[in-house]
C-alpha positions as CSV (number, residue, x, y, z in Angstrom):
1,X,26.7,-95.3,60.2
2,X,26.1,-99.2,60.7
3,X,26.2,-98.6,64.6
4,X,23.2,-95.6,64.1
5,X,21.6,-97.8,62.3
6,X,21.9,-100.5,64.6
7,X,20.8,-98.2,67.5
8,X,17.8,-96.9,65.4
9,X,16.4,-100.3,65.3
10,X,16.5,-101.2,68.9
11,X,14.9,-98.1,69.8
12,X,12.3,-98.8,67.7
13,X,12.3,-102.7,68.9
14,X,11.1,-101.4,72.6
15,X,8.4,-101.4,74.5
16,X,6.7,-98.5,76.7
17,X,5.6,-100.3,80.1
18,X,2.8,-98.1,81.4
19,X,3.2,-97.4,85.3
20,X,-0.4,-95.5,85.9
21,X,1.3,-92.0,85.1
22,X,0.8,-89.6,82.4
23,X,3.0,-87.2,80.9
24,X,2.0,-84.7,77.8
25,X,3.4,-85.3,73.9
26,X,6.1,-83.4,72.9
27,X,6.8,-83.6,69.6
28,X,3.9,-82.9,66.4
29,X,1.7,-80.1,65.6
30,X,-1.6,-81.8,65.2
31,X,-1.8,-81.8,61.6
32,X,-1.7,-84.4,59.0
33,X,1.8,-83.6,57.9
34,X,3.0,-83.9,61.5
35,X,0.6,-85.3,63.9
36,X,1.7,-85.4,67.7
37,X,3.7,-88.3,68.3
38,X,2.6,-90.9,71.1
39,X,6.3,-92.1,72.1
40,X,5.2,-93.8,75.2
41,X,2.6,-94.9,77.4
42,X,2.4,-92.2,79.3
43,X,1.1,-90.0,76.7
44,X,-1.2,-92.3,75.3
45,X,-2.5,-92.0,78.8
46,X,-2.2,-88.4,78.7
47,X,-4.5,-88.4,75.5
48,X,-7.3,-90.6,77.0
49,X,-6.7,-87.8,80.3
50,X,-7.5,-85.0,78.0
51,X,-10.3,-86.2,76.1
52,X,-11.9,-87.0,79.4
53,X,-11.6,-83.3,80.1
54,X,-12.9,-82.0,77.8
55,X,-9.9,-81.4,75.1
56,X,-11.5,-81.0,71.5
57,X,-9.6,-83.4,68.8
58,X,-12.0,-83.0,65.9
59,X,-9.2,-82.4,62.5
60,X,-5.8,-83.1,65.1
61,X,-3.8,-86.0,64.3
62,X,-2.2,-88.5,66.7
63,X,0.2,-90.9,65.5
64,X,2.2,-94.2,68.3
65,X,5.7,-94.5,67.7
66,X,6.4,-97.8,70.3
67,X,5.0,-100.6,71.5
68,X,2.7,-100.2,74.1
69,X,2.4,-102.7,77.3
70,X,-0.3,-101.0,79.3
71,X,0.8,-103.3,82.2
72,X,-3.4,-103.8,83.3
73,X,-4.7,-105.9,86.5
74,X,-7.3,-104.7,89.1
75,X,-5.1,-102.3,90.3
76,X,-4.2,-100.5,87.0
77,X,-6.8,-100.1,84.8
78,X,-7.2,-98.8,81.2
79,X,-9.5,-95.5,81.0
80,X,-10.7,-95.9,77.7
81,X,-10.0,-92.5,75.6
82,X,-13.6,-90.9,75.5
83,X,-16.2,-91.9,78.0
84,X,-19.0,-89.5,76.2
85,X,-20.7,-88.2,79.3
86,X,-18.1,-88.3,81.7
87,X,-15.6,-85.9,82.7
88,X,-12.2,-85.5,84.9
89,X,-11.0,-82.7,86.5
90,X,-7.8,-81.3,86.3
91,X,-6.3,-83.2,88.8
92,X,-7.7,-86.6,87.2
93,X,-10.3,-86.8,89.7
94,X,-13.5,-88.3,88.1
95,X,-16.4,-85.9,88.5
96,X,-19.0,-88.5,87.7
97,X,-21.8,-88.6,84.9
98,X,-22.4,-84.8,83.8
99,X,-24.9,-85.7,81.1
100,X,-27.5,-86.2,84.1
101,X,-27.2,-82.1,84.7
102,X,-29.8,-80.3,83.4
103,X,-28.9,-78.4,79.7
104,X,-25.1,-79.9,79.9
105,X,-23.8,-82.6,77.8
106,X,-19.8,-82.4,77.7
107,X,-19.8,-85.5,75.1
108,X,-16.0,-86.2,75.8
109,X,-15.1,-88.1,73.1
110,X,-12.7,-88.9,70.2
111,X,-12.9,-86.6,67.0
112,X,-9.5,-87.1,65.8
113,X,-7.4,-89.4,63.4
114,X,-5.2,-91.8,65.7
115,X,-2.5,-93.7,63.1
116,X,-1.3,-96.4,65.4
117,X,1.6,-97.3,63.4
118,X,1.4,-100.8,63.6
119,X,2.6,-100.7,66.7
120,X,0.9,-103.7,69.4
121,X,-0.7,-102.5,72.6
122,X,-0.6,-105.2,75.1
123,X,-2.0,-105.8,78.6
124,X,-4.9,-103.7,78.5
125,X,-7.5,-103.8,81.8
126,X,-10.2,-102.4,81.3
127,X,-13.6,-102.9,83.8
128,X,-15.8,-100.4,83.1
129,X,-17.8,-101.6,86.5
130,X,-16.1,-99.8,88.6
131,X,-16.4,-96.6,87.5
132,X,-20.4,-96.9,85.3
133,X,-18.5,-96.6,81.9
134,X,-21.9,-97.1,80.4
135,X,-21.1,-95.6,77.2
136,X,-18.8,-97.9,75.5
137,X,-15.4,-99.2,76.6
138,X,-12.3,-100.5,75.0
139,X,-8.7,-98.8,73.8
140,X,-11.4,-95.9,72.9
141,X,-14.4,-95.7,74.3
142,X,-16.5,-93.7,72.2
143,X,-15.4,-92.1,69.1
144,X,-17.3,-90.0,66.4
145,X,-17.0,-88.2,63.6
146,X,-19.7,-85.6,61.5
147,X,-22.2,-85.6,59.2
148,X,-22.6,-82.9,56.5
149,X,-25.6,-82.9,54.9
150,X,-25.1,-86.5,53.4
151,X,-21.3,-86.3,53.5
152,X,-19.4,-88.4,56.7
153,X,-16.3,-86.6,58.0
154,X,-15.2,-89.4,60.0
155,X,-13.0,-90.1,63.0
156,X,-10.3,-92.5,62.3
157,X,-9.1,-94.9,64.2
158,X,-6.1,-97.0,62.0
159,X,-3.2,-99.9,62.2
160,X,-4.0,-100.3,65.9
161,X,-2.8,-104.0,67.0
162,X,-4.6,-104.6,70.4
163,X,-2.6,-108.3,71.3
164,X,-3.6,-108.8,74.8
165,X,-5.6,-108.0,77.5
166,X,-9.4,-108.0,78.5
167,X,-12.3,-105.5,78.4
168,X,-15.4,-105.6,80.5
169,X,-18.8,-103.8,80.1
170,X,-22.1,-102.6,78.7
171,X,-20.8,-101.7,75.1
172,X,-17.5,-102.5,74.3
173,X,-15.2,-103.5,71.8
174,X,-11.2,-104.3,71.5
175,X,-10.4,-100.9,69.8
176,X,-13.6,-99.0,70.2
177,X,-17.0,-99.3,72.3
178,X,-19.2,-97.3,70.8
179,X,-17.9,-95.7,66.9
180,X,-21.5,-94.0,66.3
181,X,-22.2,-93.6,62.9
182,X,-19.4,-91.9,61.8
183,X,-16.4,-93.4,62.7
184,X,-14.0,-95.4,60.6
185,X,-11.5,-98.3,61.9
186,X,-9.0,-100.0,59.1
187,X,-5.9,-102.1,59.6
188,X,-6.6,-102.9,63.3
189,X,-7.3,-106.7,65.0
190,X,-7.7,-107.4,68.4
191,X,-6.8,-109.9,70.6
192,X,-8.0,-109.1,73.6
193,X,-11.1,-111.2,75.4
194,X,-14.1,-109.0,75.2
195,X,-17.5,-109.7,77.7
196,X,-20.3,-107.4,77.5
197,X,-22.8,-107.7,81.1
198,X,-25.9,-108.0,79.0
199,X,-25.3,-106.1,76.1
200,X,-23.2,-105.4,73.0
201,X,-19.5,-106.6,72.4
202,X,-17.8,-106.6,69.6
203,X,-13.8,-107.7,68.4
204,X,-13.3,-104.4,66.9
205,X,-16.1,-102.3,67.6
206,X,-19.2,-103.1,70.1
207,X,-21.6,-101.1,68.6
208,X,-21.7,-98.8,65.3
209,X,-19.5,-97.5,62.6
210,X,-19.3,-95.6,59.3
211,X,-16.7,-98.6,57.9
212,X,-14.9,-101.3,59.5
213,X,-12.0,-102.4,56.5
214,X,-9.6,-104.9,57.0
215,X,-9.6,-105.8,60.7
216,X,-9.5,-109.2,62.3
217,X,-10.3,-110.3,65.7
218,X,-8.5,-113.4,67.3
219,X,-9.9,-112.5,71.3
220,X,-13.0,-114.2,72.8
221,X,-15.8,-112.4,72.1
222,X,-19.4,-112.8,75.0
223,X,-22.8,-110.3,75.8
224,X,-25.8,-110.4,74.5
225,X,-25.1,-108.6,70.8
226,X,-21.9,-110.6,69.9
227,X,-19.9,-110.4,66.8
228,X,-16.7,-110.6,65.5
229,X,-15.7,-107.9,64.7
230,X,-19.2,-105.4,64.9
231,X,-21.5,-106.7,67.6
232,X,-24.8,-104.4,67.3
233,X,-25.9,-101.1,65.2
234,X,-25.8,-99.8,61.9
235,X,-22.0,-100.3,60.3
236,X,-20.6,-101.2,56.7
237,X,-18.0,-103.7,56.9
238,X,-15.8,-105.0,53.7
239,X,-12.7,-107.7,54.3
240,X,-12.5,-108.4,57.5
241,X,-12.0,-112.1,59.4
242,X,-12.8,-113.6,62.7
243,X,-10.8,-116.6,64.2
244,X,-12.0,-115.9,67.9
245,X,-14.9,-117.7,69.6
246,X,-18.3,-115.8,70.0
247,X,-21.1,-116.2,72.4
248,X,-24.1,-114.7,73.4
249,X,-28.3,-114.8,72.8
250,X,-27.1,-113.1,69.4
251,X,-24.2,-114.2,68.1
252,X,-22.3,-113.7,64.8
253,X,-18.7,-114.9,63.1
254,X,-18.4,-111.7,61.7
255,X,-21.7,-109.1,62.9
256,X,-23.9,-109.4,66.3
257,X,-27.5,-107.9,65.9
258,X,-29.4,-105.0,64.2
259,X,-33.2,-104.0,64.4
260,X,-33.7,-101.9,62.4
261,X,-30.6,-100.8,61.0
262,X,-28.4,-100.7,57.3
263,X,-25.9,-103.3,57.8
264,X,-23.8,-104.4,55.2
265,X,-21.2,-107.0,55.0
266,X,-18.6,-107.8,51.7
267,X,-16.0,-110.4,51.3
268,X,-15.4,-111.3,54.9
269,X,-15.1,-114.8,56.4
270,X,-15.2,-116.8,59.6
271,X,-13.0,-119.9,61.2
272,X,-14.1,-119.0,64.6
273,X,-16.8,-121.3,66.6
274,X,-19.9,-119.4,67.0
275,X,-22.6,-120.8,70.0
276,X,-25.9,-119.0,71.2
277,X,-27.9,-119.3,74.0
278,X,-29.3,-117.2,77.2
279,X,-32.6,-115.3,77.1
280,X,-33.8,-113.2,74.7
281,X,-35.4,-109.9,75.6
282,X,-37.0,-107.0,74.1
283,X,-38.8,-106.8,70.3
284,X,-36.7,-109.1,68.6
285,X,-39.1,-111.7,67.0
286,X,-36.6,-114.8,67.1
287,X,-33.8,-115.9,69.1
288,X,-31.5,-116.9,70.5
289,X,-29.5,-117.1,67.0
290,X,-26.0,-117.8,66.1
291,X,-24.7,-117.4,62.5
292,X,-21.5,-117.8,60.8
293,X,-21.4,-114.3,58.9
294,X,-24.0,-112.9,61.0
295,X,-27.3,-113.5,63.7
296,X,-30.1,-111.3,63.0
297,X,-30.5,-108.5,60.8
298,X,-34.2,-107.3,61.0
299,X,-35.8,-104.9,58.3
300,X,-32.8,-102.7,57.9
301,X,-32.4,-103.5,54.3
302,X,-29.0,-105.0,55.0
303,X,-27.1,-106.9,52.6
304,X,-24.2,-110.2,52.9
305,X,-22.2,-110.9,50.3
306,X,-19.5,-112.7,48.8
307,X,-18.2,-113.8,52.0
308,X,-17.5,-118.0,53.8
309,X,-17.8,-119.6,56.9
310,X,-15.8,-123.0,58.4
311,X,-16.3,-122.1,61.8
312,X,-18.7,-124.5,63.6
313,X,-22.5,-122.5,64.5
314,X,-24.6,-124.2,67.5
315,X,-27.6,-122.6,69.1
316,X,-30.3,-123.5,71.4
317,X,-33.0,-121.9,68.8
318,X,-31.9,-120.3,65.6
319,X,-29.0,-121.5,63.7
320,X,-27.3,-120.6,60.1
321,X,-24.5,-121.4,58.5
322,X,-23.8,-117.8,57.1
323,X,-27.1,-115.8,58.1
324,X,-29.6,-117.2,61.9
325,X,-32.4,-114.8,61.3
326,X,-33.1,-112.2,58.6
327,X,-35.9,-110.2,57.1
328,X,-35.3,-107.7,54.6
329,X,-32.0,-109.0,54.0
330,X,-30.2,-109.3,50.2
331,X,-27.7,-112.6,50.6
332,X,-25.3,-113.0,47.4
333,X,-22.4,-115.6,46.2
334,X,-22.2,-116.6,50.1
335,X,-20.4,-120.2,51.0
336,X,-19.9,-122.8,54.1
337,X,-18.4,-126.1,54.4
338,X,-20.5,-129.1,54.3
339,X,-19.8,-130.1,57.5
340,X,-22.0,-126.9,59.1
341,X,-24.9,-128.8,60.1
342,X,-26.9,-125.1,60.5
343,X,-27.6,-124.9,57.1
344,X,-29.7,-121.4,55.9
345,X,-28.6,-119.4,53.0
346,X,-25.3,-119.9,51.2
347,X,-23.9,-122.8,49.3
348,X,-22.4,-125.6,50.9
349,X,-19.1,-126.8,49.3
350,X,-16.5,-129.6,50.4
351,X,-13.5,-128.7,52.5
352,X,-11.0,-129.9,49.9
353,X,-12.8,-127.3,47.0
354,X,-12.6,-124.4,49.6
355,X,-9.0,-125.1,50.1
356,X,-8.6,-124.9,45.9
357,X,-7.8,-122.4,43.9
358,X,-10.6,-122.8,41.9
359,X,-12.6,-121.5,45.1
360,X,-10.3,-118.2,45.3
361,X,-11.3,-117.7,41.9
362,X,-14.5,-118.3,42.5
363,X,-14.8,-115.7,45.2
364,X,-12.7,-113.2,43.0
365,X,-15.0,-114.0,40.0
366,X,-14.2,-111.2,37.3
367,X,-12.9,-108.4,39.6
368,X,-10.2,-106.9,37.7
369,X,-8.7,-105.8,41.3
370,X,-8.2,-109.6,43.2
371,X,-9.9,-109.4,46.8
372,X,-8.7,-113.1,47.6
373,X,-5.9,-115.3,47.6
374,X,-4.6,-119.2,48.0
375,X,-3.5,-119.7,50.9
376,X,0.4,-120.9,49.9
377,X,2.0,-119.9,53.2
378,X,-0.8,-122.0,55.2
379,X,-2.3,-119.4,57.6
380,X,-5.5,-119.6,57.3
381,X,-4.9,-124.2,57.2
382,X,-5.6,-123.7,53.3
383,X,-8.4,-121.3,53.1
384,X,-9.0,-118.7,51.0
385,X,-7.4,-115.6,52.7
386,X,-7.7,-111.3,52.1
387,X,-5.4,-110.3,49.6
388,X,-4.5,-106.7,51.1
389,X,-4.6,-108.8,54.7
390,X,-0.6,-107.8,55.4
391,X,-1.1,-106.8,59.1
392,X,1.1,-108.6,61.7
393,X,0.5,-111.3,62.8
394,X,-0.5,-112.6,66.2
395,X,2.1,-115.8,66.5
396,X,4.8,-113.5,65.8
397,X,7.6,-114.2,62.6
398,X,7.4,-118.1,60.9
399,X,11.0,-119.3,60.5
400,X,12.5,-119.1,57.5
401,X,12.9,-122.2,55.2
402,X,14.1,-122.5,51.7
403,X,12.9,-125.0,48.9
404,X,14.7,-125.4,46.0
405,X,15.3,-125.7,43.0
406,X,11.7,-124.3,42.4
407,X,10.1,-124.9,39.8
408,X,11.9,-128.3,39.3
409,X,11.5,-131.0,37.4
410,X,13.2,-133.9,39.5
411,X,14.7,-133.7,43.0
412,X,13.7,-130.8,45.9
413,X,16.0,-130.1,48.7
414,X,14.4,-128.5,51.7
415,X,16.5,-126.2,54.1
416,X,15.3,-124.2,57.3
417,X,13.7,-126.9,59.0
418,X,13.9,-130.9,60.0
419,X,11.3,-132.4,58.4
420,X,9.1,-135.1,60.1
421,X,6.4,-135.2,56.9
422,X,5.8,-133.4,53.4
423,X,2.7,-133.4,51.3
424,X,1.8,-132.5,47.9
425,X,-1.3,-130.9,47.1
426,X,-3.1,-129.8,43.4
427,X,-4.9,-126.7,42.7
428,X,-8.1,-129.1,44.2
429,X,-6.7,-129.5,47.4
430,X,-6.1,-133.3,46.9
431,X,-2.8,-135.2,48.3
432,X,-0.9,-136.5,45.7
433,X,2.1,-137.6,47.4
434,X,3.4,-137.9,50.8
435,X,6.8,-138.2,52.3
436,X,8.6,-139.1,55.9
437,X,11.3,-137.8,57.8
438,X,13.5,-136.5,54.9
439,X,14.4,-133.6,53.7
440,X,14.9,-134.4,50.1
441,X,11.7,-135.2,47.4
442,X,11.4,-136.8,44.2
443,X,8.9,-135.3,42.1
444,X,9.5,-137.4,38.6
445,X,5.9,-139.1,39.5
446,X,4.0,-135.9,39.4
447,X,2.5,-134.5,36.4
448,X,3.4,-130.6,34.9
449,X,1.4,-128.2,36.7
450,X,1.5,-125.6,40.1
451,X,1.1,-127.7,43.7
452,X,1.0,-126.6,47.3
453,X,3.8,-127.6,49.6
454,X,2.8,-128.6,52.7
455,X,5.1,-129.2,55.3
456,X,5.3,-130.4,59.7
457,X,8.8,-129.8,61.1
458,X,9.7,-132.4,64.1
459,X,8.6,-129.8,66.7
460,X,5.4,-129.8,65.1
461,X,5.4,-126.2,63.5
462,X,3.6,-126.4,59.7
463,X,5.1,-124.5,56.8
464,X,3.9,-124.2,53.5
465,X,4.7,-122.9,49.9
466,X,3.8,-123.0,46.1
467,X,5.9,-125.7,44.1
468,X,6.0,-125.5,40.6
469,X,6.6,-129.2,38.5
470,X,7.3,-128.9,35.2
């Protein structure tokens, strides 16, 4: 039994390496209960083959089972799954652009629910250039759902972790290029540098969604419609985060640009520098604008709330802390650090209160279901993070260390690590106490109450955890 079990967790522990081939799923029915399995690369690549073609997903389910290293360069590119108006044969041979024929649009894209099992997809090449992917480009290039009346029945796109790689095009995004309006992407992050030639680019999605729910981006975001995680069109996104750098003549921490268009944004933040510049063209009436939640939102009722921004925001024209430019726009229990010398809407606090836990309440104010939490394990450097925020991470697994006894009300031993310094922080994010090179504190000189431990090993690693003196 142990040596089954043993076996069952290195196959699951692989990786598929992608070698340009394709080869058909084998295992699943399409349904919910038992979606067809994507067990290596090759039938991922078999799924972007068929949607290309033509195949109709709309109500199948697709679910990854591995870890995915797509293996990209110049000669092996990624062909997003969906290109909208293009089509293969049944060979693979790329028949062009057969939207431009009179009375035929084959719309080739995504319809489905794809369940990526929190499984990383590394590597990925994608350079839409060289084949006119004009569309939208990314792991899926264009993805879409329906409408009912009022009612979205949306495609899904979930727990994809995109870690590596870099996307080129007109629209395009880490996990999807272009979502439409009806298209819903949770639990996914991207790391992945995204550039747009002149358009929209987003860390998640480059333009449009139904919902974007808790997704970060930690990749390079650059076009001309630049966000975080949605760069341009109408979207709803609720706890999401951005650590990645984003450039462009519109650029925002967390949403790009929309004329236009409902927009709203709820309990996200931003820790990622934000820079615009370039030239502005078309109707927009301000610009170039870089903002720390957001650029420019333009008469499309759109609404910001209870989100923050310590990310640093510099532009050649237009600058704001949480909002550059916006008309028509509802702004609500917003934040940045004092330090943000764009200023706009929002309330400037000091670094040590945003690192409190007064802060976290603050943002939680009296939801009986917590969005937010401290910060005890120190991975956000002290900042409020997203309490349902449990995907992987990108550094990979913190080592394990031990602090005990906890709470105390004397000496604390620390195990795991060598320690080169220790601090000890209250619930306002002051230093109370400081010690060198050991491994053993004294707390007897600090008062009753709940502290953050704050820790550097000798090889430079930080560790943190709650300590509780009494």
């Amino acid at each position: 039994m142990m040596m089954l079990l043993l076996t069952g967790i290195m196959v699951e522990a692989q990786t598929s390496v992608w070698d340009g081939s394709r080869a058909v799923w084998t295992r699943g029915n399409g349904t919910e209960s038992s979606p067809y399995l994507i067990e290596s690369a090759q039938n991922l690549a078999f799924l972007a083959y068929m949607v290309n073609k033509g195949f109709d997903t709309e109500g199948l389910y697709f679910r990854l089972t591995t870890d995915i290293d797509l293996n990209g360069s110049e000669d092996q590119k990624w062909v997003p799954i969906g290109l909208y108006n293009k089509w293969f044969d049944d060979d693979g041979c790329d028949r062009g652009n057969q939207g431009s024929i009179s009375g035929y649009n084959p719309e080739t894209v995504f319809r489905g629910h794809f369940d990526g099992g929190e499984h990383s997809i590394s590597n990925m090449y994608v350079d839409s250039e060289a084949y006119y992917y004009d569309y939208g480009v990314g792991l899926f290039g264009c993805t879409e759902g329906r409408l009912i009346g009022q009612d979205v029945e949306p495609a899904v796109i979930e727990n994809v972790f995109v870690t590596s790689g870099y996307v080129t095009g007109i629209i395009c995004g880490g996990i999807v290029g272009n979502g439409s309006s009806s298209t819903l992407v949770s639990r996914c992050w991207n790391g992945a540098t995204v550039v747009s030639n002149d358009s929209r680019s987003g860390g998640i999605v480059g333009s449009s969604a139904y919902q974007v729910y808790n997704c970060y981006n930690i990749g390079n975001i650059s076009g001309q419609y630049a966000g975080g995680i949605v760069g341009f069109g109408t979207t709803e996104i609720a706890e999401c985060y951005n650590k990645g750098e984003v450039s462009g003549a519109y650029s925002g921490g967390i949403y790009g640009f929309s004329l236009n268009g409902k927009v709203t944004i709820n309990n996200c933040y931003n820790t990622g520098s934000i820079f615009a510049d370039g030239t502005v063209t078309g109707t927009a009436p301000a610009g170039p604008a870089a903002g720390g939640i957001a650029s420019f939102l333009h008469n499309g009722n759109c609404v910001i709330t209870n989100c923050y921004n310590v990310g640093t925001i510099s532009s050649t024209e237009d600058a704001g802390c949480i909002l550059a430019y916006g008309n028509n726009t509802t702004l609500e229990n917003n934040y940045y650090i004092n330090t943000c010398s764009a200023g706009g809407e929002g309330v400037a606090l000091s670094e040590d209160y945003m690192r409190s836990l007064d802060f976290v309440n603050c943002l939680n104010g009296n939801n009986s279901n917590p969005v937010w939490a401290w910060d005890e394990n120190n991975i956000n450097e002290g900042f409020p993070i997203l309490e349902k925020d449990n995907l992987a991470v990108a550094d990979g697994f913190v080592t394990a260390f031990y602090v005990y006894p906890n709470p105390t009300d004397g000496i604390v031993n620390i195990e795991g690590v060598k320690v080169a310094q220790v601090q000890v922080y209250n619930n306002l994010g002051q230093a109370v106490k400081t010690f060198y090179n050991t491994n053993i504190i004294n707390t007897n000189d600090i008062q009753k109450g709940v502290y953050l431990l704050r820790l550097i090993a000798t090889d430079g690693t930080f560790y943190s955890t709650r300590l509780v003196v009494y």
